[in-house]
TIMIBA-550329 format. One record per residue (C-alpha): chain; residue in three letters; residue number from 1; y, z, x. Coordinates in Angstrom, 2 decimals, decimal comma, padded with zeros to 5 digits. Example, Ala and Ser with C-alpha at 12.3 -4.5 7.8 and 13.67 -1.06 7.14 Angstrom:
(node A; ALA; 1; (-004,50; 007,80; 012,30));
(node A; SER; 2; (-001,06; 007,14; 013,67));
This chain:
(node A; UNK; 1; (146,15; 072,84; 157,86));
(node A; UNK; 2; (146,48; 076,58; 157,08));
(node A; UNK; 3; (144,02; 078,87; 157,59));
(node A; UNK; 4; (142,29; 081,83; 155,22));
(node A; UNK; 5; (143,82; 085,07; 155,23));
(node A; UNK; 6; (143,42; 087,03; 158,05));
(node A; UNK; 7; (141,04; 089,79; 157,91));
(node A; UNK; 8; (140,52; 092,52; 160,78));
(node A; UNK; 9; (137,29; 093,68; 161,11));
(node A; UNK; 10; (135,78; 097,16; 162,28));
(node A; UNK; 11; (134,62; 097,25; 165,70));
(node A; UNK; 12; (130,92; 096,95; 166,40));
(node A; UNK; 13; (130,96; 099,62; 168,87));
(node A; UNK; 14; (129,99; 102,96; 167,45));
(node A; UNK; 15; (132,24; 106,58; 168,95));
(node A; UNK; 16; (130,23; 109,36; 168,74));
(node A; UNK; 17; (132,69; 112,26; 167,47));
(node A; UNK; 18; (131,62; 115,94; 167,45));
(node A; UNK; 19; (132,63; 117,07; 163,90));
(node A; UNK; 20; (135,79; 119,30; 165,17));
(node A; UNK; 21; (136,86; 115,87; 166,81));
(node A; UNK; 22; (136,23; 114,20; 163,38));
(node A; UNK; 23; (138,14; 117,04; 161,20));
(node A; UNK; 24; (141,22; 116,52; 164,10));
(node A; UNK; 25; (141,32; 113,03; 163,45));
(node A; UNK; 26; (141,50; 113,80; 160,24));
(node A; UNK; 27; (144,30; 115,93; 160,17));
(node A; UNK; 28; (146,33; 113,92; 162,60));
(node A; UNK; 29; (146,30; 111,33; 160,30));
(node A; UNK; 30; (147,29; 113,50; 157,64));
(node A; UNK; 31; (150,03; 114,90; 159,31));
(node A; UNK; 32; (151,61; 111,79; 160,75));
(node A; UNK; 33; (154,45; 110,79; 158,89));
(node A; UNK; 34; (157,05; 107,50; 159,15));
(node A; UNK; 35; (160,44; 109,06; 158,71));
(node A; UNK; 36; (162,71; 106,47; 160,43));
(node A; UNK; 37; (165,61; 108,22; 160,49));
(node A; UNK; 38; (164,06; 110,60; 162,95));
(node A; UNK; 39; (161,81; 108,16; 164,79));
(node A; UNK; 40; (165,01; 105,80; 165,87));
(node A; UNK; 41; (165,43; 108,60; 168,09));
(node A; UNK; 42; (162,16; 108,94; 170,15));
(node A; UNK; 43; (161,68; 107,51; 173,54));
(node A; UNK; 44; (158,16; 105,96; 172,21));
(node A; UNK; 45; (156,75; 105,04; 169,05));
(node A; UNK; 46; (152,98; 106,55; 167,86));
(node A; UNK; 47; (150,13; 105,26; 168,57));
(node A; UNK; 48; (149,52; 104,29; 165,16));
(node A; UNK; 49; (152,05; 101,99; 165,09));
(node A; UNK; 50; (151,35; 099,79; 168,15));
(node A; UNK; 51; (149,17; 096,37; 167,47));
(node A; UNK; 52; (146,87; 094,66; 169,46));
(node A; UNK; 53; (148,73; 092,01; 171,54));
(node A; UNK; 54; (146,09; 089,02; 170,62));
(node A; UNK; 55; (147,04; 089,65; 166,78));
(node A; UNK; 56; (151,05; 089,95; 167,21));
(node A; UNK; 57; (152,54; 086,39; 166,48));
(node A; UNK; 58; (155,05; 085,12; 169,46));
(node A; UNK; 59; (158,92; 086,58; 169,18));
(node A; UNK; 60; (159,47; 082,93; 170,10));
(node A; UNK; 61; (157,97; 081,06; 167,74));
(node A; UNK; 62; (158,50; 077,79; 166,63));
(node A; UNK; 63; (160,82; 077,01; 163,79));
(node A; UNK; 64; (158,42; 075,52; 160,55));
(node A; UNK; 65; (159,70; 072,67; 158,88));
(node A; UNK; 66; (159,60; 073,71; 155,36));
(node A; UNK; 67; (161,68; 071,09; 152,33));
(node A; UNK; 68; (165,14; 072,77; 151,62));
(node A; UNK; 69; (165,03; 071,85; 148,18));
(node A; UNK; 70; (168,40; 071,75; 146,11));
(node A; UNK; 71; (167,45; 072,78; 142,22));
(node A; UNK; 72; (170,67; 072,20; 140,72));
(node A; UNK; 73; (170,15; 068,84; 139,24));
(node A; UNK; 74; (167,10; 069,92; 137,97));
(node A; UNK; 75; (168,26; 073,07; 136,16));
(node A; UNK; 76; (170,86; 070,96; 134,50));
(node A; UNK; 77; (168,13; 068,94; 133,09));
(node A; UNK; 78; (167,91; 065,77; 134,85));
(node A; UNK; 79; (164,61; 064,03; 135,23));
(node A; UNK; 80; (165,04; 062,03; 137,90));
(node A; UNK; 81; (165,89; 065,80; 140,13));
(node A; UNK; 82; (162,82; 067,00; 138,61));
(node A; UNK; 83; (160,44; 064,15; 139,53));
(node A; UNK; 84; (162,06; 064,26; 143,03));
(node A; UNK; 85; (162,06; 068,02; 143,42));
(node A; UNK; 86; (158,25; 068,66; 142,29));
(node A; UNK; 87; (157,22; 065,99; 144,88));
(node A; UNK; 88; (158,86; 067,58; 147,39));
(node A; UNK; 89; (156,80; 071,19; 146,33));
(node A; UNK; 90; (153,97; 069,23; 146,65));
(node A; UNK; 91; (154,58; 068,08; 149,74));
(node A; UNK; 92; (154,62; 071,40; 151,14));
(node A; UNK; 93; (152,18; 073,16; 149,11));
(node A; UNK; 94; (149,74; 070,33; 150,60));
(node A; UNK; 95; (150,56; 071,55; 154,02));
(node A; UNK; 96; (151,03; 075,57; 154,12));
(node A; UNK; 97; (152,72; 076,51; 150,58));
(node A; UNK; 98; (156,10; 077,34; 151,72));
(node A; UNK; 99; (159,79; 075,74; 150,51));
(node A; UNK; 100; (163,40; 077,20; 150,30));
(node A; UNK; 101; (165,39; 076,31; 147,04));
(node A; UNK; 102; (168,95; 076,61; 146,58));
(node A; UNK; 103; (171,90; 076,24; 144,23));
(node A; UNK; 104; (168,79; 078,38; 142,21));
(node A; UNK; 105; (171,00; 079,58; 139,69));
(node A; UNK; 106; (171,23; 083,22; 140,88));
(node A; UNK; 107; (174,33; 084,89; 141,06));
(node A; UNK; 108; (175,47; 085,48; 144,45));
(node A; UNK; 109; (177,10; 089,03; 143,63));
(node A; UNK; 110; (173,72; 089,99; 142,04));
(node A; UNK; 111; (172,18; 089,38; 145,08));
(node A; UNK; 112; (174,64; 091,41; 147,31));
(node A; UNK; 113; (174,29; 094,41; 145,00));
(node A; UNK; 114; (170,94; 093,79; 145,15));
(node A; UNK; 115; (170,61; 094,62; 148,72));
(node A; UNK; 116; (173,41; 097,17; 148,54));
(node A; UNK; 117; (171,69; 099,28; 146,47));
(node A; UNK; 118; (168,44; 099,06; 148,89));
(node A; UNK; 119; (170,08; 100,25; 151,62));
(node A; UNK; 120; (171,72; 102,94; 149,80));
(node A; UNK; 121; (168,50; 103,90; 148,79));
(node A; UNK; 122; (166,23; 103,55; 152,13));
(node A; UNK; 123; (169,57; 105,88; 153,65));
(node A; UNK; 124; (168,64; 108,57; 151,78));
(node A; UNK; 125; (166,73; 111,31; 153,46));
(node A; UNK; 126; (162,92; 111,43; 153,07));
(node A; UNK; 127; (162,47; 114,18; 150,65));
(node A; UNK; 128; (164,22; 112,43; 147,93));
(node A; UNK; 129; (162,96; 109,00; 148,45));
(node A; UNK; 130; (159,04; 110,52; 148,29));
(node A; UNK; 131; (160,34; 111,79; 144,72));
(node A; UNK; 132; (159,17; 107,94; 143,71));
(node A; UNK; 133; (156,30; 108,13; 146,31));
(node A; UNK; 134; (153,29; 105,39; 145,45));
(node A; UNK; 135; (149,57; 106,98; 144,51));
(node A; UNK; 136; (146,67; 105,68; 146,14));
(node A; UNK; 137; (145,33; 102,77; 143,99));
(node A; UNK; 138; (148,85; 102,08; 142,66));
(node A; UNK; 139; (151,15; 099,35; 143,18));
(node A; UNK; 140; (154,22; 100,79; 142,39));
(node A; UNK; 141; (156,45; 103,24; 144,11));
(node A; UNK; 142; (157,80; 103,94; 147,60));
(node A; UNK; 143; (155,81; 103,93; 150,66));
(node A; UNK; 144; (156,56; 105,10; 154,35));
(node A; UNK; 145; (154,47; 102,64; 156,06));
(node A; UNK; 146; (150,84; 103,47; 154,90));
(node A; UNK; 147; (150,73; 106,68; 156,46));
(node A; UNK; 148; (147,55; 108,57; 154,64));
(node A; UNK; 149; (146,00; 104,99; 154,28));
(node A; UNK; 150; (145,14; 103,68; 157,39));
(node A; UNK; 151; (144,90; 105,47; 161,06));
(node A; UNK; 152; (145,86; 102,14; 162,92));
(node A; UNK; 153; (148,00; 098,90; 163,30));
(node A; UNK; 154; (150,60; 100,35; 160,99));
(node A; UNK; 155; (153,70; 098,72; 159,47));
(node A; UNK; 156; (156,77; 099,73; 160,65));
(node A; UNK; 157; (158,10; 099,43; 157,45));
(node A; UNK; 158; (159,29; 101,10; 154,14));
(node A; UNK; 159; (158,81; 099,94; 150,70));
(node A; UNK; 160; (159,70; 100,57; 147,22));
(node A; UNK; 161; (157,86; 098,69; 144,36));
(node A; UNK; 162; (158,26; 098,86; 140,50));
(node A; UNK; 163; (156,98; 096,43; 137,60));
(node A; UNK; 164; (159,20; 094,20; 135,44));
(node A; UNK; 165; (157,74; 092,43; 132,47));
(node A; UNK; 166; (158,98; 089,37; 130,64));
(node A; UNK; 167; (157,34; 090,53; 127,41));
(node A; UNK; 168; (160,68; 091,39; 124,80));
(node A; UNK; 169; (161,43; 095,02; 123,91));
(node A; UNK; 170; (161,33; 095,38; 127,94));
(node A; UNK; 171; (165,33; 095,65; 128,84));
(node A; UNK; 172; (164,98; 099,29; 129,88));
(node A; UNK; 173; (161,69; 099,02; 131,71));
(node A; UNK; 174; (163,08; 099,53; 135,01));
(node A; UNK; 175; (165,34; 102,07; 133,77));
(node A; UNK; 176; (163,03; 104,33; 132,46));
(node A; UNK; 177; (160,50; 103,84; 135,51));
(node A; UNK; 178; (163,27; 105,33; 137,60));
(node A; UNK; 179; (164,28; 107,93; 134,91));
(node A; UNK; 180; (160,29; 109,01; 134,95));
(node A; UNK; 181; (159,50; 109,03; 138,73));
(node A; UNK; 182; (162,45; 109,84; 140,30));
(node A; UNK; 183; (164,53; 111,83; 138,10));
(node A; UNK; 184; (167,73; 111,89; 135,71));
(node A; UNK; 185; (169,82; 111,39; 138,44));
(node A; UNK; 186; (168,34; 108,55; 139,17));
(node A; UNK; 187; (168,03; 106,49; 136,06));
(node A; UNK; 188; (171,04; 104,43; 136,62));
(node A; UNK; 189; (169,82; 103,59; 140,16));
(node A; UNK; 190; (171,70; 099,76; 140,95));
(node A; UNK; 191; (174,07; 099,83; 138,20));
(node A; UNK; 192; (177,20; 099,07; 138,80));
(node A; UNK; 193; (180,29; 098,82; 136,93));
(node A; UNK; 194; (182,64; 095,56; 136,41));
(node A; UNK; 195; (186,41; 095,47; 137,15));
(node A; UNK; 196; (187,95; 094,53; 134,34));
(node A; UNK; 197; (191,76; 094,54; 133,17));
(node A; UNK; 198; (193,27; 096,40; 129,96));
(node A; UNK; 199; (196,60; 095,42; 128,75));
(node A; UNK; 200; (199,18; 098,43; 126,82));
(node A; UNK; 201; (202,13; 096,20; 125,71));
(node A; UNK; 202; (203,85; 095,42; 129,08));
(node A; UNK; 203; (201,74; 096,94; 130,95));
(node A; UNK; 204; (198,70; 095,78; 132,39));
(node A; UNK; 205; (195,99; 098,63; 134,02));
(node A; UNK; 206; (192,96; 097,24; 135,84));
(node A; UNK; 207; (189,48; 099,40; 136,35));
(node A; UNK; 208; (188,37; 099,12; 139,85));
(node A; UNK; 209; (184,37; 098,30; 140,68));
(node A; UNK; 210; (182,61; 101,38; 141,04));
(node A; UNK; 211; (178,94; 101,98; 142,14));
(node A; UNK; 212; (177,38; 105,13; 142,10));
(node A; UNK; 213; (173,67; 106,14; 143,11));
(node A; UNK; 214; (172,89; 109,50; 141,16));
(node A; UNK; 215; (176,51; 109,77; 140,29));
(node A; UNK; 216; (176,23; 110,52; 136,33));
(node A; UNK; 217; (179,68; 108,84; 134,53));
(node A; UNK; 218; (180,50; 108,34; 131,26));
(node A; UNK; 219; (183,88; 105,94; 130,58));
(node A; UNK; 220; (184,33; 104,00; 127,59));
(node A; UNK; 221; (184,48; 100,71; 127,52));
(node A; UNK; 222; (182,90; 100,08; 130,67));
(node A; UNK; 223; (180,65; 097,04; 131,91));
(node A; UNK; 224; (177,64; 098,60; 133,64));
(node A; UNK; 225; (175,56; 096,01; 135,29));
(node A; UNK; 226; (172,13; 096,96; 135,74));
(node A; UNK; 227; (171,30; 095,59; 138,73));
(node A; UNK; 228; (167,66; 095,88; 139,51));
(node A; UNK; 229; (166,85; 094,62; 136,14));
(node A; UNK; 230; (169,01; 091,14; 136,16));
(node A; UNK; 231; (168,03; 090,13; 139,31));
(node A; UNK; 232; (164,41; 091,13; 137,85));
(node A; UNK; 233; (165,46; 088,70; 135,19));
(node A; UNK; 234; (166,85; 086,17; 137,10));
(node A; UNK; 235; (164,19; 085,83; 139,06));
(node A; UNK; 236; (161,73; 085,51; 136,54));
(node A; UNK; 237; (163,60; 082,16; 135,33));
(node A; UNK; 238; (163,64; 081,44; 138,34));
(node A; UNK; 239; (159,92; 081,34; 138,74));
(node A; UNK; 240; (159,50; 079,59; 135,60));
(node A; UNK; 241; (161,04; 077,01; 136,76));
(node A; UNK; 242; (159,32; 076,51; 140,10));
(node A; UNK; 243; (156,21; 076,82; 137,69));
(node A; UNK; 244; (157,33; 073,80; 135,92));
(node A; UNK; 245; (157,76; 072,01; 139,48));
(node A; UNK; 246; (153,96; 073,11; 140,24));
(node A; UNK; 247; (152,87; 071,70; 136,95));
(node A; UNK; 248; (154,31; 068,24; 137,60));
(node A; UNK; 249; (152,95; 068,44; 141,33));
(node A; UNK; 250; (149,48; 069,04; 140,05));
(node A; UNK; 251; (149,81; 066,11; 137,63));
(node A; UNK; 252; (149,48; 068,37; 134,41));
(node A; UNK; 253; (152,46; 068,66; 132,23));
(node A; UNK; 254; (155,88; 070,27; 132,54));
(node A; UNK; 255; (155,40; 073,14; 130,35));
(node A; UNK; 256; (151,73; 073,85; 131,48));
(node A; UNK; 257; (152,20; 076,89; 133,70));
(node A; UNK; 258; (155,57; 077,71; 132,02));
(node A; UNK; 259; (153,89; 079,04; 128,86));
(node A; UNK; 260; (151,39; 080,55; 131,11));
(node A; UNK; 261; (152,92; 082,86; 133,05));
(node A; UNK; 262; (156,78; 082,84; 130,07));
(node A; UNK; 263; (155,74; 086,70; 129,96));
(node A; UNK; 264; (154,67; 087,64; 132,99));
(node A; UNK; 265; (154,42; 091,04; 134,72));
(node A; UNK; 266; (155,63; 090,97; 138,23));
(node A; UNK; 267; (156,03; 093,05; 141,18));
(node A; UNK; 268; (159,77; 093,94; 142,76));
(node A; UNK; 269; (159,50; 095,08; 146,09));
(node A; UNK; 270; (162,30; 096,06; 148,21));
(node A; UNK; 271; (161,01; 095,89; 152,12));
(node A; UNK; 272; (162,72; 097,68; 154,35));
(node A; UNK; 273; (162,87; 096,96; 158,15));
(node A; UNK; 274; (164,47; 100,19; 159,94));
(node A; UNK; 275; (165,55; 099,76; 163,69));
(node A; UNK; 276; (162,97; 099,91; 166,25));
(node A; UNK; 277; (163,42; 101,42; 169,95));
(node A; UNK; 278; (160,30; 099,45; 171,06));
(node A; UNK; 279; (160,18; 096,40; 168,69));
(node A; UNK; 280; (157,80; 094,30; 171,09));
(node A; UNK; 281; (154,73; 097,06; 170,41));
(node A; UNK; 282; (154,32; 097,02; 166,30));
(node A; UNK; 283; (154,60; 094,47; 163,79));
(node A; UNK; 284; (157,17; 095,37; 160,41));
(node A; UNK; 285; (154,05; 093,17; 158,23));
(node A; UNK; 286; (151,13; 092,31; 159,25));
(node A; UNK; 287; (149,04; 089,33; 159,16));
(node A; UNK; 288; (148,30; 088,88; 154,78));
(node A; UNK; 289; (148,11; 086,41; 152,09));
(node A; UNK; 290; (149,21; 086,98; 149,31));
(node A; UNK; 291; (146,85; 088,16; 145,97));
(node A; UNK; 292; (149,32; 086,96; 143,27));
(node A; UNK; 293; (150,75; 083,64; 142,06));
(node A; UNK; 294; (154,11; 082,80; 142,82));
(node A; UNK; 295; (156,34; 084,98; 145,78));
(node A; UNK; 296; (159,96; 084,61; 145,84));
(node A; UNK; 297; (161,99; 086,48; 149,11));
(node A; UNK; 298; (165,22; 086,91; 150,17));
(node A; UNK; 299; (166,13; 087,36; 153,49));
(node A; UNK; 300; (169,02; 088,84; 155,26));
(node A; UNK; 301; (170,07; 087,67; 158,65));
(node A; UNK; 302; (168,10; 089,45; 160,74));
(node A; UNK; 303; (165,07; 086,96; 160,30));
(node A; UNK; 304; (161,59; 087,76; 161,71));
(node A; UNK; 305; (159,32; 085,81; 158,86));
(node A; UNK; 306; (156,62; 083,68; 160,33));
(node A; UNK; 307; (153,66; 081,89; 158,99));
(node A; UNK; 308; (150,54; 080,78; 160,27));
(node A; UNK; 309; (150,23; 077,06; 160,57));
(node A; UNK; 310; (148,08; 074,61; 162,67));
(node A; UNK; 311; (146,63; 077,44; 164,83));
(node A; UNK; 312; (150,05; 078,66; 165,70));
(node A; UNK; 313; (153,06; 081,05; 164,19));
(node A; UNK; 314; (155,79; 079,23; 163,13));
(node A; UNK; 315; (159,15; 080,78; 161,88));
(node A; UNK; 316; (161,21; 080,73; 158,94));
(node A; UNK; 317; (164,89; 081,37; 159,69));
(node A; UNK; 318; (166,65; 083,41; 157,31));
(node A; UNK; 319; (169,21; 081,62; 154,69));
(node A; UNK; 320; (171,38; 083,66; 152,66));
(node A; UNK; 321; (172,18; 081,20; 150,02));
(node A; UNK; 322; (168,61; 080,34; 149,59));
(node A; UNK; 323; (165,72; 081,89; 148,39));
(node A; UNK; 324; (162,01; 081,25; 150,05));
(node A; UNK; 325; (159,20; 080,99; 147,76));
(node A; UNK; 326; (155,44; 080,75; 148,54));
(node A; UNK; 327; (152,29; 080,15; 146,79));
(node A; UNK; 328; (149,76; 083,05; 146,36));
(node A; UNK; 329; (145,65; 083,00; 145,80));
(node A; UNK; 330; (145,82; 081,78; 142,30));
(node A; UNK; 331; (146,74; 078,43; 143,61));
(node A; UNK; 332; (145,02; 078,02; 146,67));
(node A; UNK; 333; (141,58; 076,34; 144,96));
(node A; UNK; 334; (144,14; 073,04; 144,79));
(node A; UNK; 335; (146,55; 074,15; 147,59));
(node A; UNK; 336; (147,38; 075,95; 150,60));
(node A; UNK; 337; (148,66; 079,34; 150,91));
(node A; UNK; 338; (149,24; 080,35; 154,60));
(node A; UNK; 339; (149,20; 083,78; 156,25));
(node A; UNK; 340; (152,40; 085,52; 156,74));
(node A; UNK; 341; (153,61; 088,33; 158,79));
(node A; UNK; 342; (156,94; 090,33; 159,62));
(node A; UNK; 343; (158,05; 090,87; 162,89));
(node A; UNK; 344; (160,57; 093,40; 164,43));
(node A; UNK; 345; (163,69; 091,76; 166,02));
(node A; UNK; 346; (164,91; 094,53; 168,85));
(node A; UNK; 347; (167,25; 097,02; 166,94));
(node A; UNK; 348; (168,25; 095,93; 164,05));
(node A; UNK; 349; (167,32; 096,60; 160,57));
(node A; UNK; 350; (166,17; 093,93; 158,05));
(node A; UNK; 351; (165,80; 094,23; 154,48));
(node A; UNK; 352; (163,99; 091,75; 152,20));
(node A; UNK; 353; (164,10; 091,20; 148,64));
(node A; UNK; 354; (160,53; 090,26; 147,77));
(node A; UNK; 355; (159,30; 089,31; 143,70));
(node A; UNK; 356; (155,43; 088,78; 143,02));
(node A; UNK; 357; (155,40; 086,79; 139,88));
(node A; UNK; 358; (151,89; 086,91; 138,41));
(node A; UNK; 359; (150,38; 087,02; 134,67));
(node A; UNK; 360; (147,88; 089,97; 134,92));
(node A; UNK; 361; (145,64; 089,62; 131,96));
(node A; UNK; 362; (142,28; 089,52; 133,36));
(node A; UNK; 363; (141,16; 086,56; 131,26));
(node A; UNK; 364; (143,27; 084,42; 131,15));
(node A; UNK; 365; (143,81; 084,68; 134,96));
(node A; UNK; 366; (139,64; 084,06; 135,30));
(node A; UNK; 367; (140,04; 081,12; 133,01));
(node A; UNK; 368; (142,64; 079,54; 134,84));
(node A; UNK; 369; (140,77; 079,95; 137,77));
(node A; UNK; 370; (137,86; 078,36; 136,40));
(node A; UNK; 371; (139,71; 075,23; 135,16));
(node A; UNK; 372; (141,15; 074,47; 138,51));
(node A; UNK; 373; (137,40; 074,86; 139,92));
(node A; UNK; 374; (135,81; 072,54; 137,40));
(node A; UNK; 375; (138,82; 069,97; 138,47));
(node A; UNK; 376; (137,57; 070,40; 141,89));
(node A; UNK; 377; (134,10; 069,98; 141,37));
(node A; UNK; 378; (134,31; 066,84; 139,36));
(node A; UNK; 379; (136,61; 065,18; 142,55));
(node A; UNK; 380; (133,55; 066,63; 144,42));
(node A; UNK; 381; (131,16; 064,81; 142,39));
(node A; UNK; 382; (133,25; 061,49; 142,17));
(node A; UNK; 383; (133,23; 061,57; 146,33));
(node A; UNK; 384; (129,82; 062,46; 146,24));
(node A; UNK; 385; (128,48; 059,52; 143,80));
(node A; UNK; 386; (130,93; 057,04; 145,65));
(node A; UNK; 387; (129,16; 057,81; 148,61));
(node A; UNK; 388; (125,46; 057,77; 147,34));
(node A; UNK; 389; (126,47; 054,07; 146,01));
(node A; UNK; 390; (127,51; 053,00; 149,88));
């Protein structure tokens, strides 16, 4: 069985600081700041950085046996694929709430520009990637580990989060976040054009691909693909679907949590995984569960997911063609959710395209809460008569 989420507690031993050690502290942590690019090239990493060994999961970890479950006859509609599939989503929900799906229905190319643009981005220098940088108390908008946040343990990570919403009148919502936090320049960030072929009589003139970053063009005629917002798209299909699978798993019907969660608002999160010269000291993600209801990844093929199962870390090797989704807290009263980390694999980067689907209207999310509670109680109360009349 999985365990609950991981929570590190403060130490019960009180430090007695004198109040110039305090204000130091203070404006260490302040001053500390994760610019990769520069840290690749130190003999050591901070201090900050490095975890505990007793809470780092094992480089060598055994590989988790998680369903590999092939979606394409159920997209197409047949019944028979979707009894088959939602069993097998039970199945592993029942143990630690993790499966891979393929033949999805995601475009392959999406994906690859997908995790072009990422890189382009998480290139850049630090001044113009803390043009989008992320508040305290918000969820959206980059992060260089959580420098300012926390003084300890870390990620050695980058991040940068926006919101898409399935709600209609949303096609530019991405768009415009861009245009708003980072700039003109960067409002077309992830588009990308389509080659396509015009024909003058006898003569036939094709239109190479192009892809810019804060390159401003203006052709005619031209396909621009907006990158960041399909895949947003796509993926929130996508996790109507697996809804669907849930619903049959759970015994309710097909379109139960479909019409839930049809206009959802959801987190993208692109997680970034720069090279580390001392990979065996820090941790890219640390020990979490996750608050939402539905998280679909993608992984490149660097690898370094693991997930906490039967009092041990167990890995999940990376698939390209495949995406790997887990359940969050919403449906942990009737299943299991398991803890999940990142780990650093020597010197390479990794890069990991990460969608929180949720509904986030306050009510609605209590009330579906509540129903699955009252479900569980009354199972309660049937075990609990059937044993009074033994």
């Amino acid at each position: 069985m999985a365990i609950d989420c991981i929570k590190t507690m403060p130490s019960k031993t009180t430090h007695h600081h004198h109040p110039k050690d305090q204000d130091q502290c203070k404006d260490d942590n302040k001053s500390l700041v994760f610019d990769a690019q520069v840290l690749r090239y130190q003999s050591s990493i901070p201090q900050q950085f490095i975890w505990p060994d007793h809470e780092k999961p094992s480089a060598n970890a055994p590989e988790l046996q998680v369903p590999l479950i092939d979606l394409g006859d159920f997209l197409s509609g047949n019944p028979d694929a979707a009894m088959e599939a939602s069993r097998f989503v039970g199945e592993a929900c029942q143990k630690h709430g993790f499966f891979l799906v393929v033949n999805h229905g995601v475009d392959k190319t999406l994906i690859a520009h997908a995790l072009n643009y990422m890189d382009n981005f998480f290139e850049l220098p630090l001044s113009e990637k803390q043009k989008a940088q992320r508040k305290i108390g918000e969820s959206c908008g980059y992060a260089s580990s959580f420098t300012g946040r926390f003084s300890s343990k870390l990620p050695w990570k980058e991040t940068l989060s926006f919101s898409y919403t399935a709600e209609k009148n949303s096609s530019k919502h991405i768009e415009q976040y861009f245009h708003d936090r980072m700039g003109e320049d960067f409002a077309k960030f992830g588009y990308v054009a389509k080659a396509f072929s015009i024909q003058f009589g006898s003569v036939q003139c094709c239109l190479l691909v192009f892809t810019f970053l804060k390159t401003k063009i203006h052709l005619p005629c031209v396909v621009i693909r907006r990158v960041y917002q399909d895949y947003c798209e796509a993926m929130s299909t996508l996790s109507l679907g697996i809804m669907e699978l849930l619903g049959m798993s759970l015994g309710v019907s097909r379109a139960h949590f479909r019409e839930y969660f049809k206009e959802n608002d959801s987190i993208m999160r692109l997680n970034y995984y720069p090279p580390c010269q001392k990979p065996e000291l820090t941790l890219g993600t640390g020990p979490h569960c996750d608050p939402t209801s539905l998280t679909i990844l993608h992984q490149d093929q660097v690898g370094g997911l693991q997930v906490y199962v039967d009092n041990e870390w167990c890995s999940i090797s990376p698939n390209f063609d495949a995406f790997v989704v887990n359940i969050g807290d919403t449906f942990m009263v009737r299943y299991s959710s398991a803890p999940s980390c990142v780990i650093n694999y020597h010197h390479l980067s990794e890069t990991v395209l990460s969608m929180c689907c949720d509904n986030l209207i306050h009510d609605k999310q209590i009330e579906l809460s509540r129903s699955y509670v009252d479900s569980c109680l009354n199972y309660f109360q049937i075990c609990v008569d059937g044993y009074k009349e033994d």
